[in-house]
BASE-962140 format. One record per atom (N, C-alpha, C, O): residue number from 1; residue in three letters; atom name; y negated, x, z negated. Coordinates in Angstrom, 2 decimals. Example, Ala and Ser with C-alpha at 12.3 -4.5 7.8 and 13.67 -1.06 7.14 Angstrom:
BEGIN
+-----+-----+----+---------+---------+---------+
!   i !  aa ! at !      yy !      xx !      zz !
+-----+-----+----+---------+---------+---------+
!   1 ! ALA !  N !    5.69 !   13.19 !   -7.80 !
!   1 ! ALA ! CA !    4.50 !   12.30 !   -7.80 !
!   1 ! ALA !  C !    3.30 !   13.20 !   -7.80 !
!   1 ! ALA !  O !    3.32 !   14.24 !   -8.46 !
!   2 ! SER !  N !    2.25 !   12.85 !   -7.08 !
!   2 ! SER ! CA !    1.06 !   13.67 !   -7.14 !
!   2 ! SER !  C !   -0.03 !   12.90 !   -7.87 !
!   2 ! SER !  O !   -1.14 !   13.41 !   -8.04 !
+-----+-----+----+---------+---------+---------+
//
This chain:
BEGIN
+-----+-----+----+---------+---------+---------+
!   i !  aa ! at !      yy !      xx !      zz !
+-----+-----+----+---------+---------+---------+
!   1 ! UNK !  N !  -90.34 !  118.26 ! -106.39 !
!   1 ! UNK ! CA !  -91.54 !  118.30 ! -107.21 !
!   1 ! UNK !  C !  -92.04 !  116.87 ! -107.36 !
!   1 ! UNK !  O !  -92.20 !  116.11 ! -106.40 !
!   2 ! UNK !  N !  -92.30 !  116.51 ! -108.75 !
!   2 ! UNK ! CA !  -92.83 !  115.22 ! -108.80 !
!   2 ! UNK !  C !  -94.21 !  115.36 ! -109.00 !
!   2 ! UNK !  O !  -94.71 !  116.38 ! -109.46 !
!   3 ! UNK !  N !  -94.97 !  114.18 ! -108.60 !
!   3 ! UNK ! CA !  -96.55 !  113.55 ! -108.87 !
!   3 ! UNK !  C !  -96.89 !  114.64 ! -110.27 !
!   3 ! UNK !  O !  -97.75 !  115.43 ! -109.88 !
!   4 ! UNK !  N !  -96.66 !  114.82 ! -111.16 !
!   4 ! UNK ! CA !  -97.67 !  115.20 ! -112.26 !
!   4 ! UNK !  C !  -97.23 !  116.60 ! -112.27 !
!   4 ! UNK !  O !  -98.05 !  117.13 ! -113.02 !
!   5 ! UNK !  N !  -96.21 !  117.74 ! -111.77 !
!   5 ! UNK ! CA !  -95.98 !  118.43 ! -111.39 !
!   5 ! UNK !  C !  -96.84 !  119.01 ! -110.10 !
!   5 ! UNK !  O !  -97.51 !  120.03 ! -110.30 !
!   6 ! UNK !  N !  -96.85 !  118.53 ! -109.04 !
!   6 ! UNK ! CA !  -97.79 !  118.52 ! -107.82 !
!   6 ! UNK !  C !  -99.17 !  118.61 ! -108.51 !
!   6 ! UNK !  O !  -99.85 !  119.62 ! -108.32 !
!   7 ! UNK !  N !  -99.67 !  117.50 ! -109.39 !
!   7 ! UNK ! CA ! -101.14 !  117.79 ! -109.57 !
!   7 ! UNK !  C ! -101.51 !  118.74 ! -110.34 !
!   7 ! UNK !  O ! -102.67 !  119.14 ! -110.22 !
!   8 ! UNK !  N ! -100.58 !  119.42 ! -111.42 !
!   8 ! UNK ! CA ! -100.41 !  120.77 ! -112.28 !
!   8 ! UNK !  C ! -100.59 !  121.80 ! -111.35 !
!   8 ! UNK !  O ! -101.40 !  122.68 ! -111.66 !
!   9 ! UNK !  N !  -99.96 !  121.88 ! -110.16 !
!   9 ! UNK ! CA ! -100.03 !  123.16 ! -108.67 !
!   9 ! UNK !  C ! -101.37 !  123.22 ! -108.48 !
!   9 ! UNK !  O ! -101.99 !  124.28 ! -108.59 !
!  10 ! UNK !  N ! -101.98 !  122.03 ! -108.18 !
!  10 ! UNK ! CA ! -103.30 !  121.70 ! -107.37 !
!  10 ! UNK !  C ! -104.16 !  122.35 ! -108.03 !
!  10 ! UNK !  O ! -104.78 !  123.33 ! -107.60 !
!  11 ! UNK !  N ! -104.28 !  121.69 ! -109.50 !
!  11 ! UNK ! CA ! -105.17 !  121.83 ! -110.53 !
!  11 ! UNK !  C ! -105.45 !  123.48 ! -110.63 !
!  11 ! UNK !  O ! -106.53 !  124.07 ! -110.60 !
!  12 ! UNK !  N ! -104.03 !  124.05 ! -110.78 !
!  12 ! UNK ! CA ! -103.84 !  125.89 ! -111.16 !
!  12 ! UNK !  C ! -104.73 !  126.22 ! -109.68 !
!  12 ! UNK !  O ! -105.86 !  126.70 ! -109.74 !
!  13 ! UNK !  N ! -104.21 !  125.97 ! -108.66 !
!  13 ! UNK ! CA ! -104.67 !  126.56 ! -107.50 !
!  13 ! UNK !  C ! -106.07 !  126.64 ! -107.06 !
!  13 ! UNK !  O ! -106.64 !  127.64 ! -106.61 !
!  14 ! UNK !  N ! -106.66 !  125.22 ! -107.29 !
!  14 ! UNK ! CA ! -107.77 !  124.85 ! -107.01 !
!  14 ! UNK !  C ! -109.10 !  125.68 ! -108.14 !
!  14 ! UNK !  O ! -110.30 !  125.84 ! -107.88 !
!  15 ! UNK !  N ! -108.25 !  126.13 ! -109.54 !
!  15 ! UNK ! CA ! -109.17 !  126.06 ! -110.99 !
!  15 ! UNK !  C ! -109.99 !  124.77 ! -111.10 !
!  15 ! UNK !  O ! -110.98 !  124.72 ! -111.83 !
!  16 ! UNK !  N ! -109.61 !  123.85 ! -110.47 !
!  16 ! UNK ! CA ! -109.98 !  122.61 ! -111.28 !
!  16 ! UNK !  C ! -109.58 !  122.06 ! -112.59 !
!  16 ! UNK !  O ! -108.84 !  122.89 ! -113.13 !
!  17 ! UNK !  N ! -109.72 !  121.08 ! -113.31 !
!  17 ! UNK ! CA ! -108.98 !  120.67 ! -114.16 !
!  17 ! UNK !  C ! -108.28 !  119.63 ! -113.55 !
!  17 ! UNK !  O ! -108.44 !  119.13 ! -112.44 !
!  18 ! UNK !  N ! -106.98 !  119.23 ! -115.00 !
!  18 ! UNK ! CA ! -106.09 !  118.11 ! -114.26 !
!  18 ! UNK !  C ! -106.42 !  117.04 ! -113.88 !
!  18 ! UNK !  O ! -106.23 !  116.47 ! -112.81 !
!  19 ! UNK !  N ! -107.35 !  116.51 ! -115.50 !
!  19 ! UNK ! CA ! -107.85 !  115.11 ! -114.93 !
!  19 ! UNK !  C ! -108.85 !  114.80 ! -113.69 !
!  19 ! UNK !  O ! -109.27 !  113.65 ! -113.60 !
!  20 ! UNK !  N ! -109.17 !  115.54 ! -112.94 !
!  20 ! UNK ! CA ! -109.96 !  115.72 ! -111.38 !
!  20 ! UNK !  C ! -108.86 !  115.64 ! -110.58 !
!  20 ! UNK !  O ! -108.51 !  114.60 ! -110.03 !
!  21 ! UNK !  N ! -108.30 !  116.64 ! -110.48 !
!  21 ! UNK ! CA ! -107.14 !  116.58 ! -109.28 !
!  21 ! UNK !  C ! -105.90 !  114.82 ! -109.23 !
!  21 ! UNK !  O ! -105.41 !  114.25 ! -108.25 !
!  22 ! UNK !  N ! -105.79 !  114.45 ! -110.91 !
!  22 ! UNK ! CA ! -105.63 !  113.21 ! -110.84 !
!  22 ! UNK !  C ! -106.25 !  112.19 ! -110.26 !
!  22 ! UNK !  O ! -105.64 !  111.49 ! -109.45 !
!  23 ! UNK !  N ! -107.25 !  112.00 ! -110.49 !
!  23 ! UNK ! CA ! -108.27 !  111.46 ! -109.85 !
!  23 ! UNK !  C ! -108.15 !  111.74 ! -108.02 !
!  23 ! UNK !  O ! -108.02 !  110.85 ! -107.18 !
!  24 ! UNK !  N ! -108.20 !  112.61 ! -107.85 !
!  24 ! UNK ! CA ! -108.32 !  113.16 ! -106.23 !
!  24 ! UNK !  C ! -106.88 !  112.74 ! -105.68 !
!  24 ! UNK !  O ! -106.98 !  112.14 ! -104.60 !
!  25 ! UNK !  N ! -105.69 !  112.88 ! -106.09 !
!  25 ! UNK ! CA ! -104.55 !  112.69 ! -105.69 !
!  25 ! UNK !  C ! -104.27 !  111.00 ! -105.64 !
!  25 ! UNK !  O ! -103.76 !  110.41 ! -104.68 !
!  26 ! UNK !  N ! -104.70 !  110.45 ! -106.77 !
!  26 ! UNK ! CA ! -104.40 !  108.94 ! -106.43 !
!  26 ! UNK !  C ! -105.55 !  108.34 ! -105.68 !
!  26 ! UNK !  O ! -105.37 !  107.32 ! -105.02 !
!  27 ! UNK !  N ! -106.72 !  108.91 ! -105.75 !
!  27 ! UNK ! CA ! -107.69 !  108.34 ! -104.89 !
!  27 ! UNK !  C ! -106.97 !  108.87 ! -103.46 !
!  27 ! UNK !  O ! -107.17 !  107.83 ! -102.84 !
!  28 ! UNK !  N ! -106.35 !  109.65 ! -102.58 !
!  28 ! UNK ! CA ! -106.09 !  110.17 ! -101.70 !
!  28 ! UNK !  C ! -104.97 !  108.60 ! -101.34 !
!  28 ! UNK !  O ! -105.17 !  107.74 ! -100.49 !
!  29 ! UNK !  N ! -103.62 !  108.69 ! -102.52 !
!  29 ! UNK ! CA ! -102.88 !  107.60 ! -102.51 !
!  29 ! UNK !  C ! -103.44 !  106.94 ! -102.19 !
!  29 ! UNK !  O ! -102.90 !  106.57 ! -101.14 !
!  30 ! UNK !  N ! -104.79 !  106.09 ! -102.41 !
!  30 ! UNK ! CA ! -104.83 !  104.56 ! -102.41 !
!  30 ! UNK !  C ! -105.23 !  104.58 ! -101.08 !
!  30 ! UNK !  O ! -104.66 !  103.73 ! -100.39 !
!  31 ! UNK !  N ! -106.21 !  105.44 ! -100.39 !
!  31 ! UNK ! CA ! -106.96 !  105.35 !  -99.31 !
!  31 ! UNK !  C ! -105.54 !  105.64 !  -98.35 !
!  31 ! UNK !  O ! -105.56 !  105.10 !  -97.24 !
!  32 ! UNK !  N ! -104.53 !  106.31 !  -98.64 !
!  32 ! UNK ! CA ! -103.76 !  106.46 !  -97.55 !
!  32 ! UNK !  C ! -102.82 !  104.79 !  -97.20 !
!  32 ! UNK !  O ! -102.39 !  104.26 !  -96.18 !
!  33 ! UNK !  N ! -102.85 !  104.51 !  -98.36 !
!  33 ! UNK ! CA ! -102.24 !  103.40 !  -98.62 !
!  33 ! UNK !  C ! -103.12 !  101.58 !  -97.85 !
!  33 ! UNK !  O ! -102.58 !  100.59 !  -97.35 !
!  34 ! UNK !  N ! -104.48 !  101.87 !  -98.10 !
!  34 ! UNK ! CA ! -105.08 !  100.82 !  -97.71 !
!  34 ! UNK !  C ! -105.35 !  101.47 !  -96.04 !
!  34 ! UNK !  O ! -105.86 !  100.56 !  -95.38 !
!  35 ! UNK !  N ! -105.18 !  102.57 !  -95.28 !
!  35 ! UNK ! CA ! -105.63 !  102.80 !  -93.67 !
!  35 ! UNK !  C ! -104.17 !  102.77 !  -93.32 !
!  35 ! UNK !  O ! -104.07 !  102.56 !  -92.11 !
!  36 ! UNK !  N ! -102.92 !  102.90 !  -93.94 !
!  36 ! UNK ! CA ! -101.50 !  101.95 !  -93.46 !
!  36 ! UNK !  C ! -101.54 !  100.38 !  -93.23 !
!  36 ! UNK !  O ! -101.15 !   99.84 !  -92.20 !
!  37 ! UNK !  N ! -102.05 !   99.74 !  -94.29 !
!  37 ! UNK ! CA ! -102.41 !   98.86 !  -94.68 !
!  37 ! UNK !  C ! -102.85 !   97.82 !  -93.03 !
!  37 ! UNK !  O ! -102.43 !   96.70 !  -92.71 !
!  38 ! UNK !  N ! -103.77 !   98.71 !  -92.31 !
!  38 ! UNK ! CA ! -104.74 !   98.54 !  -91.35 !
!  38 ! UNK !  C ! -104.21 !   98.64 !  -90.00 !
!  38 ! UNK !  O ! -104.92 !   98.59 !  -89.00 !
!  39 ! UNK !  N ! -102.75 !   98.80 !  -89.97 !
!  39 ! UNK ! CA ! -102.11 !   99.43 !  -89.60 !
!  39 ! UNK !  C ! -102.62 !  100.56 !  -88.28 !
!  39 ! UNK !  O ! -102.50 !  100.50 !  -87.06 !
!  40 ! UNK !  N ! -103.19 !  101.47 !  -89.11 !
!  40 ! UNK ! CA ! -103.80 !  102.79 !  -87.99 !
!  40 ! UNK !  C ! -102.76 !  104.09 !  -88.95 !
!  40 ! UNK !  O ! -102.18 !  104.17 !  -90.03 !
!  41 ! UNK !  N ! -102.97 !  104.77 !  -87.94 !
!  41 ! UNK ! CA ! -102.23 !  106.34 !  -88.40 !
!  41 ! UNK !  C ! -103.02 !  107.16 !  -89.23 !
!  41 ! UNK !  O ! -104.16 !  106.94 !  -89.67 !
!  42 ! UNK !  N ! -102.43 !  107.95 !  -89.37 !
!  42 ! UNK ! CA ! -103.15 !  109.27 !  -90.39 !
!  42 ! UNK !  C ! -102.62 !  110.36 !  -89.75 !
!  42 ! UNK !  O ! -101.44 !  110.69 !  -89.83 !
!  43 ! UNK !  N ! -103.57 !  111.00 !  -89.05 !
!  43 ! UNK ! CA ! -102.82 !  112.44 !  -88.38 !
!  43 ! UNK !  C ! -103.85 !  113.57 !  -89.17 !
!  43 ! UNK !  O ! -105.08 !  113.55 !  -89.25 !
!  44 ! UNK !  N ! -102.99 !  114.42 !  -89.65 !
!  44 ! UNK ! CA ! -103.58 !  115.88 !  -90.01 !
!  44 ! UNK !  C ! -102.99 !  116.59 !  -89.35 !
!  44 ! UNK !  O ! -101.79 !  116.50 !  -89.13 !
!  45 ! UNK !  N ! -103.70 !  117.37 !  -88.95 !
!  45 ! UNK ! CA ! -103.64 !  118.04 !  -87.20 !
!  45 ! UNK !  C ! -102.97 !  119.60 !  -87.70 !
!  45 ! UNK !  O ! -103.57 !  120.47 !  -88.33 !
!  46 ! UNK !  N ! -101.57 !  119.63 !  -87.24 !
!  46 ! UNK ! CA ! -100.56 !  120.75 !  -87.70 !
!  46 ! UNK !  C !  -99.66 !  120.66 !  -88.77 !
!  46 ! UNK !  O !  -98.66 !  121.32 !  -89.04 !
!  47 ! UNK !  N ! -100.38 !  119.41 !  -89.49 !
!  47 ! UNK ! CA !  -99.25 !  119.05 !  -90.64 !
!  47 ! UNK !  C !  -98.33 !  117.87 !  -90.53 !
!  47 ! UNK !  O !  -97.29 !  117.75 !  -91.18 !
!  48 ! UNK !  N !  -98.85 !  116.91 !  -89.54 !
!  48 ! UNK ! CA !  -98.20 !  115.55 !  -89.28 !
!  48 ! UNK !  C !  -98.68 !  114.58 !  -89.12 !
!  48 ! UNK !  O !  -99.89 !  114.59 !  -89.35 !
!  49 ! UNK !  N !  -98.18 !  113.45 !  -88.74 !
!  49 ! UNK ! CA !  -98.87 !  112.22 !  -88.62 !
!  49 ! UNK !  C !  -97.98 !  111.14 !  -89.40 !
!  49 ! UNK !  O !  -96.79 !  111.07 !  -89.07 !
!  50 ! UNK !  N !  -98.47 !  110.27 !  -90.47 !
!  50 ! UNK ! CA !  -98.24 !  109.47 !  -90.40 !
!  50 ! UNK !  C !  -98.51 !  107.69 !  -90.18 !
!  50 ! UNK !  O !  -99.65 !  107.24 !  -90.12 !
!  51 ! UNK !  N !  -97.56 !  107.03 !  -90.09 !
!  51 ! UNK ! CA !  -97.91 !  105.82 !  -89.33 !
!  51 ! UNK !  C !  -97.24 !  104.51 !  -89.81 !
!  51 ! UNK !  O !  -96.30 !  104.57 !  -90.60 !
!  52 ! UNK !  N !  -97.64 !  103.50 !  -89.43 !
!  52 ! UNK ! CA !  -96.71 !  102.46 !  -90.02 !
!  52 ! UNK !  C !  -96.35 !  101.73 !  -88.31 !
!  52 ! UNK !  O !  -96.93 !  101.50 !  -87.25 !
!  53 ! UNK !  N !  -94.80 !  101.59 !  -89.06 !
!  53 ! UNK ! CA !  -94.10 !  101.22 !  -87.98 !
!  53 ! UNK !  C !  -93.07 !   99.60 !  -88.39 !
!  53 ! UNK !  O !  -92.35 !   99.34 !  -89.36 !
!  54 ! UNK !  N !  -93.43 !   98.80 !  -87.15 !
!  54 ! UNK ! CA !  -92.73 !   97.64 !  -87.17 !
!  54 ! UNK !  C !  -91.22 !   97.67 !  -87.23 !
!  54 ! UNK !  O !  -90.75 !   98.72 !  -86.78 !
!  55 ! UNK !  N !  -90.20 !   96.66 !  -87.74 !
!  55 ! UNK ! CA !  -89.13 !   96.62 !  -87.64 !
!  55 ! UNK !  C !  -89.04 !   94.97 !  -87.51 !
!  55 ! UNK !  O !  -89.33 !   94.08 !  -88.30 !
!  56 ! UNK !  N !  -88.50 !   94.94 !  -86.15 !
!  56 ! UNK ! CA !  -88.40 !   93.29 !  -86.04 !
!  56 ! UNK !  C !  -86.88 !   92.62 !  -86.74 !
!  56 ! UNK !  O !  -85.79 !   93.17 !  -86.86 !
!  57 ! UNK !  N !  -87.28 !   91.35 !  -87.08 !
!  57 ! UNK ! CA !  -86.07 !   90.53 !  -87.30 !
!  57 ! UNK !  C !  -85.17 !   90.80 !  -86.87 !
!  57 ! UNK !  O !  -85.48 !   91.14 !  -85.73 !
!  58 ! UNK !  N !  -83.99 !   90.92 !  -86.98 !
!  58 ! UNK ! CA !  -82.35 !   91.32 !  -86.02 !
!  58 ! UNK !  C !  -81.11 !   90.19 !  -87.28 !
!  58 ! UNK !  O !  -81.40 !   89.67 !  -88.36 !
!  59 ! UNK !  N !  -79.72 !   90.17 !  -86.48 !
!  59 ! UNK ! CA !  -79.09 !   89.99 !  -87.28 !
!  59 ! UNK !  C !  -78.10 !   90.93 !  -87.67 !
!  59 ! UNK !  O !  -77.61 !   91.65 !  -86.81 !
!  60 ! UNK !  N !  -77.75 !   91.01 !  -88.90 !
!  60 ! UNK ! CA !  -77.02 !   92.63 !  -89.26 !
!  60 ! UNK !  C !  -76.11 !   92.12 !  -90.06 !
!  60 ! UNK !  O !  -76.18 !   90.97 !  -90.49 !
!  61 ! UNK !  N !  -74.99 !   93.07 !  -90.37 !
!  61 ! UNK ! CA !  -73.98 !   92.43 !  -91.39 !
!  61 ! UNK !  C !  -73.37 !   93.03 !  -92.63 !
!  61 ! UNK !  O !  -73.15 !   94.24 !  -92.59 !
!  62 ! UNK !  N !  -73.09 !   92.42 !  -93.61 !
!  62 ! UNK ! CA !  -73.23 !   92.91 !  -94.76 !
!  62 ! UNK !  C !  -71.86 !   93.73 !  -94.96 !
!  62 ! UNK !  O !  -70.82 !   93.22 !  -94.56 !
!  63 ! UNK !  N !  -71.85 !   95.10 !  -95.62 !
!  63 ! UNK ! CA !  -71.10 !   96.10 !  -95.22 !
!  63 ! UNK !  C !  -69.77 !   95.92 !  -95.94 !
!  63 ! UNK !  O !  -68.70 !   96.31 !  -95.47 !
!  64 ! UNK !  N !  -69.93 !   95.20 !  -97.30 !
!  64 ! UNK ! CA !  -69.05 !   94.70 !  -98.02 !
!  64 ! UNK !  C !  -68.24 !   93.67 !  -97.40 !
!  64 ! UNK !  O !  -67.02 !   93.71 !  -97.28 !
!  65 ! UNK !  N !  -68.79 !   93.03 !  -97.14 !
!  65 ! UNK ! CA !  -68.26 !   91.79 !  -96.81 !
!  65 ! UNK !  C !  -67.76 !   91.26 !  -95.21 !
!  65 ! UNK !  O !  -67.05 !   90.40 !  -94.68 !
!  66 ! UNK !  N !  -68.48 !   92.20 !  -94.95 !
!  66 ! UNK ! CA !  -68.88 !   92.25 !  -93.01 !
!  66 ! UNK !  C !  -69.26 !   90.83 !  -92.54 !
!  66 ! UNK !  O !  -69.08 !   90.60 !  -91.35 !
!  67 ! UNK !  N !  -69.83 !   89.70 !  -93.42 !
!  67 ! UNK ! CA !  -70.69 !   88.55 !  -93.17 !
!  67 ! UNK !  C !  -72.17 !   88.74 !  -92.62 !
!  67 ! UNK !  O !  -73.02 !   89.47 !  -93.13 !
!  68 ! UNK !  N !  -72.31 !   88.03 !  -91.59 !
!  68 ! UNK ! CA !  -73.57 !   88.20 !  -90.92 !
!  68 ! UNK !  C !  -74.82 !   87.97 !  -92.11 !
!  68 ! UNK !  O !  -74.65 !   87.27 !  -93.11 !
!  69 ! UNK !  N !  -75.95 !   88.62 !  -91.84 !
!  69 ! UNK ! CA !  -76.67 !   88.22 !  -92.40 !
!  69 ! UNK !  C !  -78.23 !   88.57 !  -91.52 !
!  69 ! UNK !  O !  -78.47 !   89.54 !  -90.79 !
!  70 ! UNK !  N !  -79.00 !   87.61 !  -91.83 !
!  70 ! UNK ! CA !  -80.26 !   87.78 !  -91.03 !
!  70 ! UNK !  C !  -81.35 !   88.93 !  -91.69 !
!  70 ! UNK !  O !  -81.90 !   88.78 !  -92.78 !
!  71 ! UNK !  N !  -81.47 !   89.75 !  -91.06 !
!  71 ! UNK ! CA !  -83.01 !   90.84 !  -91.66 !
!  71 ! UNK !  C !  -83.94 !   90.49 !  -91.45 !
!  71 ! UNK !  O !  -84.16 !   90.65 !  -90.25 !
!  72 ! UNK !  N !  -84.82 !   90.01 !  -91.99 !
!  72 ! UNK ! CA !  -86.56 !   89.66 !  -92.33 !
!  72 ! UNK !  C !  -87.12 !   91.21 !  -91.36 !
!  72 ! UNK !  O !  -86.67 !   92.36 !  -91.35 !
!  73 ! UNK !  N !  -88.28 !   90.57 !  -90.63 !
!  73 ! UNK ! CA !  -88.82 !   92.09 !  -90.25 !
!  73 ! UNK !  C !  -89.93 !   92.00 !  -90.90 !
!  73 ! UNK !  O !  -90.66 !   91.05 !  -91.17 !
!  74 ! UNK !  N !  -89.99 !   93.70 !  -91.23 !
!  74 ! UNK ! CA !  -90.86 !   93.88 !  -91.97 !
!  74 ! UNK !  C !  -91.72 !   95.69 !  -91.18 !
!  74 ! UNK !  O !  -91.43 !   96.29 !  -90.15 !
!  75 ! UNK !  N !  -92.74 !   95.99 !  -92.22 !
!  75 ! UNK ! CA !  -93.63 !   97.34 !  -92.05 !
!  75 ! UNK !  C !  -93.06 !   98.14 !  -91.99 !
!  75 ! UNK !  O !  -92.53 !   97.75 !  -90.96 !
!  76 ! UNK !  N !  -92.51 !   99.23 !  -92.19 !
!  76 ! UNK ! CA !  -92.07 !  100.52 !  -92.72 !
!  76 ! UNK !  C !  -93.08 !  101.55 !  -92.39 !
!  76 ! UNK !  O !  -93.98 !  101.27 !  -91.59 !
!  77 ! UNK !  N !  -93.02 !  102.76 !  -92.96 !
!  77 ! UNK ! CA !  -93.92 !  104.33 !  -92.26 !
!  77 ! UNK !  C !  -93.19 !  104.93 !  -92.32 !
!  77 ! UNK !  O !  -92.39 !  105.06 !  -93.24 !
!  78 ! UNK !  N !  -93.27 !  105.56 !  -91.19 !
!  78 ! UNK ! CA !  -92.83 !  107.04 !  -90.41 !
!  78 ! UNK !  C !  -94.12 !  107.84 !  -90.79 !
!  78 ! UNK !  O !  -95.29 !  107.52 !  -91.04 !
!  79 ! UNK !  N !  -93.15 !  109.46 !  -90.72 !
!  79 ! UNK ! CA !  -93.87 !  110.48 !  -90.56 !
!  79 ! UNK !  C !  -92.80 !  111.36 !  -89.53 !
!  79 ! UNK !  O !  -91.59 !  111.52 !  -89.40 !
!  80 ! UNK !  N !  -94.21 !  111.85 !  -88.84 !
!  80 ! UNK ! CA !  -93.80 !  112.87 !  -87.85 !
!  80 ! UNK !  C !  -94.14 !  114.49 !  -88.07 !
!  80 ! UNK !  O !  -95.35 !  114.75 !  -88.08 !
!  81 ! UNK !  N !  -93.36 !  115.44 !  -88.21 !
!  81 ! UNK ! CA !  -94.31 !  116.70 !  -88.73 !
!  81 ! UNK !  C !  -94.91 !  117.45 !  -87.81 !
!  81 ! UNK !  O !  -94.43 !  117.38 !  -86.68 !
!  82 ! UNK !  N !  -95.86 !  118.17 !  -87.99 !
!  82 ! UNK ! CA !  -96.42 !  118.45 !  -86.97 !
!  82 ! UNK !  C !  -96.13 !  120.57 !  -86.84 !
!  82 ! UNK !  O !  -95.96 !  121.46 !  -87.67 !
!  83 ! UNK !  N !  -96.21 !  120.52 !  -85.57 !
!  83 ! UNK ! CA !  -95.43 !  122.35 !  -85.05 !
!  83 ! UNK !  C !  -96.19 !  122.73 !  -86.22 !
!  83 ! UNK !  O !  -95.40 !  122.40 !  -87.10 !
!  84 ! UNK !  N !  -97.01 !  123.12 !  -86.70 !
!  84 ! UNK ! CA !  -97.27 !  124.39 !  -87.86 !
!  84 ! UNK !  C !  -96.22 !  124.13 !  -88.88 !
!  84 ! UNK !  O !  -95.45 !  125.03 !  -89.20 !
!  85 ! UNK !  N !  -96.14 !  122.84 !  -89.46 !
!  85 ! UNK ! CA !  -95.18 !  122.49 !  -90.70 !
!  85 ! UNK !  C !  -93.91 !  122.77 !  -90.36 !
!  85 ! UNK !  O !  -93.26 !  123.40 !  -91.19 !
!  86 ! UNK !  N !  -93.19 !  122.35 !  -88.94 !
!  86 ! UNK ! CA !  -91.87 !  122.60 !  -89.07 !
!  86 ! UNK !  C !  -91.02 !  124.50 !  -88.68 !
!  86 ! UNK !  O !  -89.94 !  125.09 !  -88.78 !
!  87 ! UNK !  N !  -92.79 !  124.77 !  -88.11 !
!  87 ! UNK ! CA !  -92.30 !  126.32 !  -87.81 !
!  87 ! UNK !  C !  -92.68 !  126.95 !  -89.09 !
!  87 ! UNK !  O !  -91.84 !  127.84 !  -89.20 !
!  88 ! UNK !  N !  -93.42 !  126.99 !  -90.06 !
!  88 ! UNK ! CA !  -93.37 !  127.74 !  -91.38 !
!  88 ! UNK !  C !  -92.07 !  127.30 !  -92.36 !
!  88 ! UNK !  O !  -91.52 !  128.04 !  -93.19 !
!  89 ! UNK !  N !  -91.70 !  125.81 !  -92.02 !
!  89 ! UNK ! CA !  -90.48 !  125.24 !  -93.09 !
!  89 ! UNK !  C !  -89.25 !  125.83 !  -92.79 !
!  89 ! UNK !  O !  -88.32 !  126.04 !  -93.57 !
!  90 ! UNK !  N !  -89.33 !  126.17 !  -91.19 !
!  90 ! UNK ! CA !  -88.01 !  126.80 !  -90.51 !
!  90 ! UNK !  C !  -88.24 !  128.53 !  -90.23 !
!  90 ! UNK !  O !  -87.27 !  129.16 !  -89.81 !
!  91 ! UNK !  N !  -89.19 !  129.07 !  -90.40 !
!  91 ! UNK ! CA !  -89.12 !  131.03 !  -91.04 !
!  91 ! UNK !  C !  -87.87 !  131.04 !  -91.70 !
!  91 ! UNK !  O !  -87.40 !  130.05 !  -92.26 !
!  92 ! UNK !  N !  -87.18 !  132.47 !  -91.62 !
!  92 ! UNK ! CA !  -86.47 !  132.83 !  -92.42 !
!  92 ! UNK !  C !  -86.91 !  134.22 !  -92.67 !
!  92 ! UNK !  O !  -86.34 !  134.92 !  -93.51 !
+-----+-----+----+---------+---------+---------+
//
């Protein structure tokens, strides 16, 4: 499911209109985006946590070529799911 698909769900579900739930969904984006940013977590309690996680400098090698090459460390985010999400995703 993509972004304008997702906010079409919301919108039907909620009886909001679209352009609100647009609004609500990228405002949600940005704020999730600037408290990564900060680097603190975001836990919703049964659905998951996510977090931003360090990856330090290493040297690694290029798969083509198998020449060393140095990795820049950088941010990344993890998410962790939380028991309600992975026991309703895993019902059969």
């Amino acid at each position: 499911m993509n972004k304008t698909a997702f906010i079409a769900e919301l919108a039907k579900r909620t009886d909001r209109p679209v352009t609100e739930m647009y609004k609500f969904v990228n405002e949600f984006l940005t704020l999730t985006t600037e408290v990564l940013t900060h680097e603190e977590d975001i836990v919703f309690v049964g659905f998951g946590r996510i977090s931003p996680r360090k990856q330090n400098a290493r040297l690694v090698r290029n798969p083509k070529t198998s020449a060393p090459a140095m990795f820049n460390g950088r941010t990344t985010v993890s998410f962790k799911p939380g028991k309600d999400l992975l026991e309703t995703i895993n019902r059969k």
